[in-house]
C-alpha positions as CSV (number, residue, x, y, z in Angstrom):
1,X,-53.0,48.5,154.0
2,X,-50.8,48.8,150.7
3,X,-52.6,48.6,147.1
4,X,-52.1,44.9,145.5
5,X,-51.9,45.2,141.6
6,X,-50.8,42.9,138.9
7,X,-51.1,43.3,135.4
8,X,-51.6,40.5,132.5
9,X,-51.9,40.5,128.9
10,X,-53.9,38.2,127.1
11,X,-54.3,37.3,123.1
12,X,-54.1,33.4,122.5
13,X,-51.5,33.2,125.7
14,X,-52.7,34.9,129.2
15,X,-49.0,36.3,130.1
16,X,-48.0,38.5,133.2
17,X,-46.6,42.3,132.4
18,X,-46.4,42.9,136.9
19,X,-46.7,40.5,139.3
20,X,-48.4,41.4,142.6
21,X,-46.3,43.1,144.8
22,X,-44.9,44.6,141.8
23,X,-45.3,47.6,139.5
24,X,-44.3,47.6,136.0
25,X,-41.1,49.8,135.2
26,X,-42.6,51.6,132.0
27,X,-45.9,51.6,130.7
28,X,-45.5,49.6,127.3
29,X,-47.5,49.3,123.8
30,X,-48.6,45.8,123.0
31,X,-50.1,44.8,119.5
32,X,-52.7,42.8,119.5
33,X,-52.3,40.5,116.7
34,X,-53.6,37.0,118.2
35,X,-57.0,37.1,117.0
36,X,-58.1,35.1,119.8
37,X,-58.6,37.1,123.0
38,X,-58.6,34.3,126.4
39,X,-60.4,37.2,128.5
40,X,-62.3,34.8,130.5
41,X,-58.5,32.8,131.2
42,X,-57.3,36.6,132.3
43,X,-59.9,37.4,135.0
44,X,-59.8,34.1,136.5
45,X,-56.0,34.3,136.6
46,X,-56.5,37.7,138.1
47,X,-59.4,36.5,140.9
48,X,-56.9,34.2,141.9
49,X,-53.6,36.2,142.1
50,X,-55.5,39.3,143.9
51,X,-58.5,38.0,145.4
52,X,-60.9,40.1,143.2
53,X,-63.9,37.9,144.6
54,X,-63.4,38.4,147.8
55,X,-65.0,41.2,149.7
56,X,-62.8,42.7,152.2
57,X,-61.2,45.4,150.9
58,X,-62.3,47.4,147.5
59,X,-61.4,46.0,144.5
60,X,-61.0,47.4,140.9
61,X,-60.5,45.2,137.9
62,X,-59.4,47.4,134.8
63,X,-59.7,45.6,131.4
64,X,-58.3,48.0,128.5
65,X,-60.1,46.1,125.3
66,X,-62.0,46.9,122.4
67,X,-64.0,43.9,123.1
68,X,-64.3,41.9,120.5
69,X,-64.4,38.4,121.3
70,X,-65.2,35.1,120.3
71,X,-68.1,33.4,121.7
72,X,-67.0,30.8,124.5
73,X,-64.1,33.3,125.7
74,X,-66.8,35.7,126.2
75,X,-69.6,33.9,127.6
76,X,-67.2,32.6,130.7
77,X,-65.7,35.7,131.1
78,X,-69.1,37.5,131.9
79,X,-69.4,34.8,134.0
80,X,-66.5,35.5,135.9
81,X,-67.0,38.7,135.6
82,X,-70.4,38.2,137.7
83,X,-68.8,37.1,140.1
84,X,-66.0,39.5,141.3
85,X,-69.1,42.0,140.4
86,X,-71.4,39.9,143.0
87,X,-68.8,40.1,145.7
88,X,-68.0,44.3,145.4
89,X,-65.8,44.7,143.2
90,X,-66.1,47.5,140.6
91,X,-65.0,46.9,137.5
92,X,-63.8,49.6,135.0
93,X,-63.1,49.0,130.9
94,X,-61.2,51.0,128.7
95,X,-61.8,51.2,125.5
96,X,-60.5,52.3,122.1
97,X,-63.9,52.5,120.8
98,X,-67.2,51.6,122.2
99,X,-68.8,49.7,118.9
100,X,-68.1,46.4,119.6
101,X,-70.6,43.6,119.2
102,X,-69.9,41.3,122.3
103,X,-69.0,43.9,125.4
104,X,-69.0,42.1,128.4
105,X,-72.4,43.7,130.7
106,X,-72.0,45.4,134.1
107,X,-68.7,47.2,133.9
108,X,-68.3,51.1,134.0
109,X,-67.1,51.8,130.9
110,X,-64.4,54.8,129.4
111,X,-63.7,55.7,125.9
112,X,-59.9,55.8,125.5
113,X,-60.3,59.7,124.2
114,X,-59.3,61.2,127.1
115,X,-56.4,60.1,128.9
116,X,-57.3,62.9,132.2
117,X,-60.3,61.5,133.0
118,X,-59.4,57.8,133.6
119,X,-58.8,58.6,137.1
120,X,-62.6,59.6,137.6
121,X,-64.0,56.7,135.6
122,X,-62.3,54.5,137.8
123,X,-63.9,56.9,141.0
124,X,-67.5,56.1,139.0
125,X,-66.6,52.3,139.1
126,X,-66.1,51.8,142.7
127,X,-68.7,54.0,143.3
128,X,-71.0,51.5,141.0
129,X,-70.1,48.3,142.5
């Protein structure tokens, strides 16, 4: 069975980068200048495009953040994030730093510090879920 992957931004405005069924064509910067962050809008969005909470195949979310977020965004999200958790799938976060006040609990998480090992964090997150 083929890999099913989307990708999404989110800010103020939860807003598709790759559809699934579709890759991006170049991997692109985004600024992050909303000062609202609609995580908990993003993994729903994402649970129902891919199917994150259901258990039949393996699933990997991947949220790149620095995770600072306000509090009703973030109390949903871990909420959601439970969830897809409590059905399998593993759940990975990238981060730019890992000194933020309001991380969301029960993801693996890898410090943005070395591009190379990525690919084994997300190993370590599938192996967790």
């Amino acid at each position: 069975m083929p890999a099913e992957t989307a990708t999404l931004t989110f800010g103020r405005q939860v807003l598709p980068g790759a559809y699934p069924g579709s890759a991006p064509q170049k991997v692109t910067d985004f600024a992050a200048t909303a000062l609202y962050e609609a995580i908990d809008t993003a993994i729903d969005a994402l649970d129902g495009a891919l199917g994150l909470s259901r258990p039949e195949n393996t699933r990997l979310l991947v949220i790149i953040s620095d995770g600072c977020f306000c509090d009703e965004p973030c109390a949903a999200a871990q909420k959601l994030l439970d969830r897809v958790r409590a059905s399998g799938c593993a759940v990975l976060w990238l981060a730019p730093e890992v000194t933020w006040s309001k991380r969301l609990t029960g993801a693996t998480v890898h410090e943005l510090t070395n591009p190379a090992a990525i690919a084994r964090a997300a190993v370590a997150a599938v192996h967790a879920a």
